[in-house]
MIPA-907099 format. One line per field, with one value per residue (C-alpha): y, x, z; residue in three letters. Coordinates in Angstrom, 1 decimal, decimal comma. Layout:
N
c2 Y	... .
c1 X	... .
c3 Z	... .
rest ALA	... .
//
This chain:
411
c2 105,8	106,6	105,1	102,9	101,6	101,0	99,0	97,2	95,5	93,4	92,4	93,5	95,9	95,4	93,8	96,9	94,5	92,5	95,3	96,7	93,3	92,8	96,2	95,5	92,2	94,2	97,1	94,6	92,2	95,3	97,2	93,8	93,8	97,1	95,1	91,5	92,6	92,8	90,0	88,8	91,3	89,1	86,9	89,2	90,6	87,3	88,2	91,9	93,9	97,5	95,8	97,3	101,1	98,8	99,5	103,2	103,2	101,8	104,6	107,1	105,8	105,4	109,0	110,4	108,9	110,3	113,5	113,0	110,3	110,1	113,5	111,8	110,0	113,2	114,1	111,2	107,7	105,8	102,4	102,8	105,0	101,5	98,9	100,8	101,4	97,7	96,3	98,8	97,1	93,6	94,5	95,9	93,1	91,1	93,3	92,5	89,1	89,0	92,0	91,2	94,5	96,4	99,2	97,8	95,9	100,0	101,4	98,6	98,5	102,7	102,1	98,9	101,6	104,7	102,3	100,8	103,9	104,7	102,1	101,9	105,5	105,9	102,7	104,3	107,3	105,4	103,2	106,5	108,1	105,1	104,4	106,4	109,0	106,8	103,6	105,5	104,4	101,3	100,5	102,4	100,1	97,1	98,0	99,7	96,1	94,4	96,9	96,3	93,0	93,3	95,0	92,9	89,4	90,4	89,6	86,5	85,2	86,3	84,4	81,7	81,3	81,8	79,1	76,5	79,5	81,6	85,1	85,8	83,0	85,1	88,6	86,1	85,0	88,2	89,3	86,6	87,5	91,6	90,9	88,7	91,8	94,0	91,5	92,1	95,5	95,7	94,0	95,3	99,1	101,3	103,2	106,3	109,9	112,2	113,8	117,4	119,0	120,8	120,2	117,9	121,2	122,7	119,9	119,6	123,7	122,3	119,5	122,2	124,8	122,2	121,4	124,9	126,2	123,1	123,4	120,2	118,6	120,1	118,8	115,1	115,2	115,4	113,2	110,6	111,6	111,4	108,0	106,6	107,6	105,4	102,7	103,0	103,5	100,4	97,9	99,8	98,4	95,1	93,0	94,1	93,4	90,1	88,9	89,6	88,4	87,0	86,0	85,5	84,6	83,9	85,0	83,1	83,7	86,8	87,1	85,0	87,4	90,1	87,8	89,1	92,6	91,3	91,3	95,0	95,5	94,4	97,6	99,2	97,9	99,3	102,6	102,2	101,9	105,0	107,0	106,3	107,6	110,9	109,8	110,6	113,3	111,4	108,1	109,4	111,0	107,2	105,9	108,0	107,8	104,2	104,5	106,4	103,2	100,7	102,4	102,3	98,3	97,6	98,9	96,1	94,1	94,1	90,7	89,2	88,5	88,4	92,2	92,6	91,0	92,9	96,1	95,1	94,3	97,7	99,7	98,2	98,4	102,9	102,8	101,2	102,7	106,2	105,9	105,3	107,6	110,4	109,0	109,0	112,8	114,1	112,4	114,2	117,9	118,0	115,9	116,2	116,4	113,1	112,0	115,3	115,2	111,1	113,1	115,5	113,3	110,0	112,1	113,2	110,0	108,4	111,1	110,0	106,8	107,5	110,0	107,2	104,2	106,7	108,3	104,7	103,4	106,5	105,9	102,1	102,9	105,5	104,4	100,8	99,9	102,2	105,0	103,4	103,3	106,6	107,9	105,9	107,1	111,2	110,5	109,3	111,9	114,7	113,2	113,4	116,8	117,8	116,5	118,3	121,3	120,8	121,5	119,1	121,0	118,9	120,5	119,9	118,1	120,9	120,2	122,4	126,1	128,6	128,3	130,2	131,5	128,2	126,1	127,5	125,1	122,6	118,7 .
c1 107,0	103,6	100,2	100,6	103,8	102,6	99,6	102,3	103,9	100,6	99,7	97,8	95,0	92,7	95,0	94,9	91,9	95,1	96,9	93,7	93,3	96,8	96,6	93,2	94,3	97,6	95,1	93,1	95,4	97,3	93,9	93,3	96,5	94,8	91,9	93,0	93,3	89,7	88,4	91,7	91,6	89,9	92,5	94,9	94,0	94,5	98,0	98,0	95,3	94,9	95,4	92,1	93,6	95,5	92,6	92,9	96,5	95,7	93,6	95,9	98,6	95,6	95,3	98,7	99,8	97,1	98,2	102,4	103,0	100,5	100,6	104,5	102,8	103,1	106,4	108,7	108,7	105,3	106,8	109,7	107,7	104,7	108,1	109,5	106,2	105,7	108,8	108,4	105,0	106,3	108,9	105,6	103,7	106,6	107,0	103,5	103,9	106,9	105,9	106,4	104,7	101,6	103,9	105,7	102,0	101,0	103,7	103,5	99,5	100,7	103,3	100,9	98,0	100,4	101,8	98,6	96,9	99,9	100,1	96,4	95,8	99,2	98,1	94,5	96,0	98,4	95,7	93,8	97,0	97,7	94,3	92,9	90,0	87,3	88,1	89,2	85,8	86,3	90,1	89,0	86,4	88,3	90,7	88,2	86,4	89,4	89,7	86,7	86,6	90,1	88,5	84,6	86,8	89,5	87,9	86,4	90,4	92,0	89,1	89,4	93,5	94,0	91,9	94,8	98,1	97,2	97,1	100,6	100,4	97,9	100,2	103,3	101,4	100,2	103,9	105,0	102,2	103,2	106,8	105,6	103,5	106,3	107,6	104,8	104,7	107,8	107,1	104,3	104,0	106,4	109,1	107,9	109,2	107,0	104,5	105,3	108,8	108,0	109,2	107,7	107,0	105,1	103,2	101,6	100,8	99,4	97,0	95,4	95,2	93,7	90,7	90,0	90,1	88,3	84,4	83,4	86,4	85,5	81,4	82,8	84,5	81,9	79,6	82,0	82,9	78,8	78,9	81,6	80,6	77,3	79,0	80,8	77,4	76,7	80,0	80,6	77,4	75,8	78,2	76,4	72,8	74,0	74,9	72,2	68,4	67,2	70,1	72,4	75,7	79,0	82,2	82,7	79,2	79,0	82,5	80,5	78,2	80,5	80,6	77,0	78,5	80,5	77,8	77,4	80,9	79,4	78,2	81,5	81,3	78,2	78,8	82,0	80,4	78,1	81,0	82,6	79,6	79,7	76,5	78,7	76,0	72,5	73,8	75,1	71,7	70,4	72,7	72,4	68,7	69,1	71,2	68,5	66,1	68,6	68,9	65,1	65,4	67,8	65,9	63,5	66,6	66,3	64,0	64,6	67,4	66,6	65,9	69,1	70,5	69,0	69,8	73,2	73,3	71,6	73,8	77,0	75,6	75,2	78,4	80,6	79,1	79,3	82,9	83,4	81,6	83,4	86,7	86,2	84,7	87,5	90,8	89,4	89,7	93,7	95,8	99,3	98,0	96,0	98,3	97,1	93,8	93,7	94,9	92,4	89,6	90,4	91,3	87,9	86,3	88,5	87,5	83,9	84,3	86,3	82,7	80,7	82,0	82,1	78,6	77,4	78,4	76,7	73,5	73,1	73,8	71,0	68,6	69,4	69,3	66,4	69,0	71,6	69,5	68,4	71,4	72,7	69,8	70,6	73,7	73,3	70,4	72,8	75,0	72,2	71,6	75,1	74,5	71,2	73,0	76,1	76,5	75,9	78,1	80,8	84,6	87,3	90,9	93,4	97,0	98,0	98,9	96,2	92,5	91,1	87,1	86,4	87,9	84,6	82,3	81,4	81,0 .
c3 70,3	68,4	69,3	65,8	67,3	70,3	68,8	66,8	69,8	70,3	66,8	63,8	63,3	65,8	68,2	70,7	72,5	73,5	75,0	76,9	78,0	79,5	81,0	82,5	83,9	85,4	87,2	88,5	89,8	91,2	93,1	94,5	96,6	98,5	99,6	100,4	103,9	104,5	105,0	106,8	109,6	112,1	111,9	111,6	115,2	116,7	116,6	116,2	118,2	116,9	113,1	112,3	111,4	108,3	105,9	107,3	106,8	103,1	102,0	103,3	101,0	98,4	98,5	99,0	95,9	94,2	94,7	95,3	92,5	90,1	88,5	87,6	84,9	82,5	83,2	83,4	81,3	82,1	81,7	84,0	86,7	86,2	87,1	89,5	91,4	91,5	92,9	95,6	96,2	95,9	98,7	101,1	100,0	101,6	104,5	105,2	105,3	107,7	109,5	113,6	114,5	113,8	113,2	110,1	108,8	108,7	107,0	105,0	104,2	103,7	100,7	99,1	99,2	97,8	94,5	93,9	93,5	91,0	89,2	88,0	87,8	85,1	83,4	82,6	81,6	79,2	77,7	77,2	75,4	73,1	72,1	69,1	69,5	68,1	70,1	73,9	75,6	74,7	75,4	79,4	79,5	79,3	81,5	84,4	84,0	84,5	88,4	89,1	88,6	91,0	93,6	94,0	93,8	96,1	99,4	97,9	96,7	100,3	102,3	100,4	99,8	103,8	104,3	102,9	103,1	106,0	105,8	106,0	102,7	101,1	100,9	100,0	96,8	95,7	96,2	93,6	91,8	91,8	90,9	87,7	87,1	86,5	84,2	82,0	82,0	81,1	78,2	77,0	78,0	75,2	76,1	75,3	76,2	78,8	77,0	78,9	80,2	83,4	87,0	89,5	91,7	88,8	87,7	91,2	90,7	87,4	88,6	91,0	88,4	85,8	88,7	89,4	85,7	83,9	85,0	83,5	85,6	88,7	87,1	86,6	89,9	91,7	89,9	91,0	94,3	94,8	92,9	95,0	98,0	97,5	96,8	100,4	102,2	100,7	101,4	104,6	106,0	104,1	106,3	109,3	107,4	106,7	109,7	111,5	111,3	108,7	107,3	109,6	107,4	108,3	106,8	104,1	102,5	103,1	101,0	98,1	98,4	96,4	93,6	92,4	92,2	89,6	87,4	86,9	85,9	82,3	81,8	81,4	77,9	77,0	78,3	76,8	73,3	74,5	75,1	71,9	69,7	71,9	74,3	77,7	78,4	78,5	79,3	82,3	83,3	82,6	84,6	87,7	87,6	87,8	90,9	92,3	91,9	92,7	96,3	96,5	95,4	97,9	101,0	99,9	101,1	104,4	104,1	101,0	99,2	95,9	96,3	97,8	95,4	92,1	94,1	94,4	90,5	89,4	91,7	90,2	86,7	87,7	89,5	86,8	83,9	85,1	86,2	82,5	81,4	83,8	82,7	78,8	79,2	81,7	79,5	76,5	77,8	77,7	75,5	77,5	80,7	81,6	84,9	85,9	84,8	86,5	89,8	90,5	89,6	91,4	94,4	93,8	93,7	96,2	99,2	98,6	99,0	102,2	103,0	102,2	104,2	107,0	107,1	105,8	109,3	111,5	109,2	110,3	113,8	113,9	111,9	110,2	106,7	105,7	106,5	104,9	101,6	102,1	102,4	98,9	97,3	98,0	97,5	93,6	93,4	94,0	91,4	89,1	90,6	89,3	85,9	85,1	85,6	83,2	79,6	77,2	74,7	73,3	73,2	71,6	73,6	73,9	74,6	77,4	77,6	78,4	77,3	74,6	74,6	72,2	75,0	77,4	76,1	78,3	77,5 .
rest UNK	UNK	UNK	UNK	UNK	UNK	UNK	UNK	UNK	UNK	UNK	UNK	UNK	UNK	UNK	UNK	UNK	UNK	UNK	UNK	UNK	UNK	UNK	UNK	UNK	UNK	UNK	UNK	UNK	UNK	UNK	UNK	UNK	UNK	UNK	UNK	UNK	UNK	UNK	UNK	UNK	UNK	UNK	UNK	UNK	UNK	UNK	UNK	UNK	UNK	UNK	UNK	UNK	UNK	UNK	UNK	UNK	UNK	UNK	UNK	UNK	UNK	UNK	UNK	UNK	UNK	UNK	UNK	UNK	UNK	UNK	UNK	UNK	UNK	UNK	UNK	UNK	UNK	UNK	UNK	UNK	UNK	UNK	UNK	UNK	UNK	UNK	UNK	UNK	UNK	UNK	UNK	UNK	UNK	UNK	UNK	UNK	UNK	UNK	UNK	UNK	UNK	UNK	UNK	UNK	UNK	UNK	UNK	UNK	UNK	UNK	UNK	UNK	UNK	UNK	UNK	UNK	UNK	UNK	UNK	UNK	UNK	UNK	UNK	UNK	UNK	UNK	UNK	UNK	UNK	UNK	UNK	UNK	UNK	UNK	UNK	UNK	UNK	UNK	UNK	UNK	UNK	UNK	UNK	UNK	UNK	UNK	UNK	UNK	UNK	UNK	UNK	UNK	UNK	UNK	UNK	UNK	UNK	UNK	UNK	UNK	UNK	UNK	UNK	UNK	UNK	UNK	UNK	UNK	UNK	UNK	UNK	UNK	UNK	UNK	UNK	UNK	UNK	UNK	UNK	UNK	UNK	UNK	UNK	UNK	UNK	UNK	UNK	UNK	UNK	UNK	UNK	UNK	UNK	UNK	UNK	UNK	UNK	UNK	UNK	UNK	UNK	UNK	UNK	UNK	UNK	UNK	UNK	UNK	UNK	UNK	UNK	UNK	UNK	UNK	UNK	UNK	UNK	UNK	UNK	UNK	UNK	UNK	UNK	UNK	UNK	UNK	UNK	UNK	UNK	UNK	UNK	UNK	UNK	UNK	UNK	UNK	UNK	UNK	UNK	UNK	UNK	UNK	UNK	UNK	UNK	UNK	UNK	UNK	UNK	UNK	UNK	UNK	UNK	UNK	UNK	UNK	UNK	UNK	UNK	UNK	UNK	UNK	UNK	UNK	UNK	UNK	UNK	UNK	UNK	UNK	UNK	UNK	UNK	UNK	UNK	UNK	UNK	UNK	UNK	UNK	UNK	UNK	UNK	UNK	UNK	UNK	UNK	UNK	UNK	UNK	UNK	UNK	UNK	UNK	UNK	UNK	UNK	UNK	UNK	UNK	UNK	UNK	UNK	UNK	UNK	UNK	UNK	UNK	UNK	UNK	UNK	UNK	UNK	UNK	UNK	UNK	UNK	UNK	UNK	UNK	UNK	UNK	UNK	UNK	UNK	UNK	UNK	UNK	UNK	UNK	UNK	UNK	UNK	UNK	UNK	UNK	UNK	UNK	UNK	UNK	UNK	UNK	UNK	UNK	UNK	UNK	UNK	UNK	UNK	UNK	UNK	UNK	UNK	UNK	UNK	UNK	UNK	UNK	UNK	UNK	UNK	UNK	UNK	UNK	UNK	UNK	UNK	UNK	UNK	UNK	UNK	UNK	UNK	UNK	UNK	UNK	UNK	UNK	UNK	UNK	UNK	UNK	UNK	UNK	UNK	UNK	UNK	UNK	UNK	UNK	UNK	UNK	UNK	UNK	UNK	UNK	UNK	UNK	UNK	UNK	UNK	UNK	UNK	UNK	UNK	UNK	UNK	UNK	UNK	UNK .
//
């Protein structure tokens, strides 16, 4: 079905805001099922000791469909591979709520990581492929601001809903709430045929090939694995800040306390808007640099909140909008090959975050939240780094096949 059709299904001209809407609503409902278990893991424990290697056991699945199911995307029919990957979410979400050993909430927290990472990763790619040329940063936009929005609110929603369901409550309604998910996707994504007829076996081949022959890939790639990886220094380790002197919150506020990152997911509009009048290039350089400062703003942090706090903001504001940005740039190289394209860089972006929570943790041990900022603040700098040395060059989409001289220009 063409992107006119498509369109159609929502309404008149114009109407594709309703359809990036629904989709963004569906990715972030979708990511939040991946984090709920945060801030339910104390309780968790009461019952199930070693539950703590369940966010571990998320990521892992996080990652493996990255790389196993998402490149699908361009090969079979999006809308049925979307449903399918749901049910089988709604079934671990359910497995997690009965489960009667640590091994089956594992496996479990495994497969809800593996189809979540799916699911939104194939809708972007579709909302890239149906929207037209001169409206694709905005439609991403929407939808990334609809994940975002998923992931900062999640741990506020489970902290809150297991106070009056438990936690086993909490992954029962988000079952429900998968499974009505489906429902909608159903209706709303178009049957359309895979945009490329290879085999599974080479389309893995593929995704490789694409990151080591695309430079401004392999560029935006690590851009956002930088990028990301910041953001895990920081949500790996403002828990412990806030815990202790002078602040000295408990759960719940510290849970509230994600609600102001919220506030920097606006900026995927704007960079949205950027990215649709061809300023990817210096926008990003604005963006980074003001990760840079918000780092330097947050170490101010330690003793005052309404540093923290504005830190928090900036940072979010960088993160967001350059996450766009790489997006909008990297699903523009090749035309038939964005599951592919969606694969190599969220794998990308999801190992840093994976570096950053990690190295986030060592830092506070060894030398507090100074480190911790620190280490943000080279973090983003080496993302900027990375930026001052690409081309600015604009290119245009290909759709597959082997690369001609012209295709050399970098974005």
């Amino acid at each position: 079905m063409t992107t006119e059709k498509t369109l159609q299904r929502i309404g008149p001209p114009g109407a594709s805001r309703g359809l990036a809407r629904l989709l963004a609503l569906i990715y972030g409902l979708t990511i939040a099922n991946l984090y709920y278990c945060q801030p339910l893991l104390p309780r968790m424990a009461e019952s199930y000791p070693s539950v703590g290697n369940l966010v571990t056991a998320g990521q892992l699945g996080y990652a493996l469909g990255l790389v196993l199911i998402v490149p699908l995307g361009d090969i079979v029919r999006r809308r049925r591979l979307v449903c399918v990957l749901l049910l089988v979410e709604v079934v671990a979400l359910a497995a997690t709520a009965t489960a009667s050993t640590v091994t089956v909430l594992l496996a479990a927290g495994t497969v809800i990581g593996l189809t979540s990472a799916s699911v939104v990763n194939v809708l972007v790619a579709y909302a890239a492929t149906v929207a037209a040329d001169h409206e694709r940063g905005r439609v991403i936009a929407t939808v990334l601001t609809g994940g975002l929005t998923g992931v900062l609110l999640s741990r506020t929603i489970a902290g809150l809903a297991a106070e009056a369901l438990g936690w086993r409550g909490v992954f029962w309604a988000a079952a429900a709430v998968t499974l009505l998910l489906s429902l909608v996707t159903s209706a709303i994504m178009a049957p359309s045929a895979p945009e490329t007829s290879i085999s599974y076996t080479r389309q893995l081949r593929d995704t490789a090939n694409l990151f080591l022959t695309e430079p401004v890939l392999r560029q935006r790639s690590l851009i956002g694995c930088c990028v990301f990886a910041s953001f895990g220094v920081f949500w790996a380790t403002v828990a412990f800040l806030l815990a202790g002197p002078p602040y000295e919150y408990g759960e719940a506020q510290i849970g509230l306390f994600a609600l102001f990152g919220a506030v920097g997911t606006l900026a995927a509009r704007v960079a949205g808007t950027a990215a649709d009048r061809g300023r990817q290039h210096s926008s990003t350089g604005l963006l980074l640099a003001l990760g840079v400062a918000a780092f330097a703003v947050l170490s101010a942090g330690a003793g005052e909140l309404a540093w923290l706090i504005a830190g928090l903001v900036a940072m979010n504001v960088a993160i967001s909008g350059t996450q766009l940005l790489n997006l909008s740039v990297v699903y523009g190289l090749v035309e038939t090959a964005r599951s592919r394209v969606a694969a190599a860089y969220m794998t990308c972006y999801t190992l840093g975050g994976v570096l950053g929570s990690a190295t986030g943790t060592i830092a506070y041990r060894l030398g507090g939240w100074t480190a911790v900022c620190a280490l943000g603040a080279a973090l983003m700098a080496t993302a900027l780094a990375t930026w001052a040395r690409s081309d600015r060059t604009p290119r245009t989409p290909r759709r597959g096949g082997r690369r001609s001289r012209g295709d050399l220009a970098r974005r």
